[in-house]
N, C-alpha and C positions, 0 to 999 in steps of 0.2 A: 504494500500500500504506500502510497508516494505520500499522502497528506494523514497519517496517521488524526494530527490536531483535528481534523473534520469529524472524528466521530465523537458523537457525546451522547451520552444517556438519555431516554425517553421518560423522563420524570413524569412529566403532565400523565401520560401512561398507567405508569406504574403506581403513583401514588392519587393525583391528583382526580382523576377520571374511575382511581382503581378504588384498594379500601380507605383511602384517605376519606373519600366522599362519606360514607359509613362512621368513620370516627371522629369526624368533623358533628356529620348530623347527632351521634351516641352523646357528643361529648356537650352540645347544645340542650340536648332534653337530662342529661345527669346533670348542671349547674342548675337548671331551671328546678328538675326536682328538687335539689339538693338545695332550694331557697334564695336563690343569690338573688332572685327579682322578685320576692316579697311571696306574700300569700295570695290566693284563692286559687281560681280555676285555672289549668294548666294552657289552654288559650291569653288570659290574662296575663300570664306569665312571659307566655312565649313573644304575646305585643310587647312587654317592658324589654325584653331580652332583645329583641329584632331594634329598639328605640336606642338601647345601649350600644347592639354594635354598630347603626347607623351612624350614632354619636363620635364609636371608636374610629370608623373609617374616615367620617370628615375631620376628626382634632389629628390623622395619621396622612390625610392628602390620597386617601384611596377611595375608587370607586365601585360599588358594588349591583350585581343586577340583579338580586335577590330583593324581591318585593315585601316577602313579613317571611313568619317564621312561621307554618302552619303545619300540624300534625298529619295532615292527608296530602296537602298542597308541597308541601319544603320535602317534608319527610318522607313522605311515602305511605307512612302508618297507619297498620289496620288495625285489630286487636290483634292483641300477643304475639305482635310482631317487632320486629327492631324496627330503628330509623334508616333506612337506606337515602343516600343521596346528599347534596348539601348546592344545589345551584350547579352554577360552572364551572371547569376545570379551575382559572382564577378566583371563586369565590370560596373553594375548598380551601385554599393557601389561605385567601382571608381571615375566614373563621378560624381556623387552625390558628393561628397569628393571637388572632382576639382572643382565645380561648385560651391558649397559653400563661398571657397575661390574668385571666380571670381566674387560673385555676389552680393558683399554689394551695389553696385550701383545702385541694381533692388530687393529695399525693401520688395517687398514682396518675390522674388522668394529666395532670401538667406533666410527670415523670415522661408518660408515654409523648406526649404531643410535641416538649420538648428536644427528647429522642430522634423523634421522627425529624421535625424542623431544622435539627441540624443534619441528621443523615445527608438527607434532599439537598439541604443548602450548600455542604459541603463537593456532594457529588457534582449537584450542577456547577460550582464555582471553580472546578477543576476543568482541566485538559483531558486527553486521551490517556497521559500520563499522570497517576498519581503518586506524589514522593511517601515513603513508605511510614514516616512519621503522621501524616495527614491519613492515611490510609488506615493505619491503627485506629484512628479516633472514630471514623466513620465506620469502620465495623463495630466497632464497639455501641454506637450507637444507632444503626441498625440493629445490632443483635436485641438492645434493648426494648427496640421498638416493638420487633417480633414477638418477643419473648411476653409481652405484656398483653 
């Protein structure tokens, strides 16, 4: 291969279009359960929640094409089912982002999102070539993500 530097990883793919979508949406309805936007009804919720990361993207200069945060609509959700989905490949990185921030209270779920954020970030911000110190980190942080 003459231009090795040309190949780079299919994040969007892999994570963002893949389970990210899934742990983005999981990790929206565990805060919400888990109180972070107040009491009643889990709609109710999900509006204060959809207000806050509205709030987060415009004080961050990002734009999102997620309209509310709705259990059928966003999520996918039927009964006793998980949340599948979170918008578009870009609004998965989003939330993921928001969520991170929101969720040092909920040790594993920042643990994992964190994990994951670097993995991605790391991978994408390399070349074809990765030096093998930088390489360490991102398996490890991979592994973590998996593992969780």
């Amino acid at each position: 291969m003459d231009k090795p530097e040309m190949i780079q990883p299919d994040i969007m793919h892999c994570y963002n279009l893949g389970f990210g979508k899934d742990l983005a949406a999981s990790g929206v309805i565990a805060v919400t359960d888990a109180g972070f936007f107040g009491e009643g009804s889990i709609p109710l919720r999900l509006e204060k929640a959809f207000v806050a990361f509205m709030s987060w993207c415009e004080n961050n200069a990002y734009t999102s094409s997620i309209k509310e945060f709705d259990l059928k609509k966003t999520f996918k959700m039927k009964q006793r089912r998980w949340p599948v989905g979170c918008g578009k490949a870009y609004d998965v990185a989003l939330v993921s982002k928001w969520l991170e921030g929101l969720s040092d209270s909920l040790e594993l779920l920042h643990f994992t999102l964190e994990s994951g954020n670097r993995f991605f970030r790391t991978i994408y911000n390399q070349g074809a070539w990765i030096p093998v110190e930088v390489a360490r980190t991102a398996v490890q942080n991979g592994y973590n993500l998996i593992e969780c």
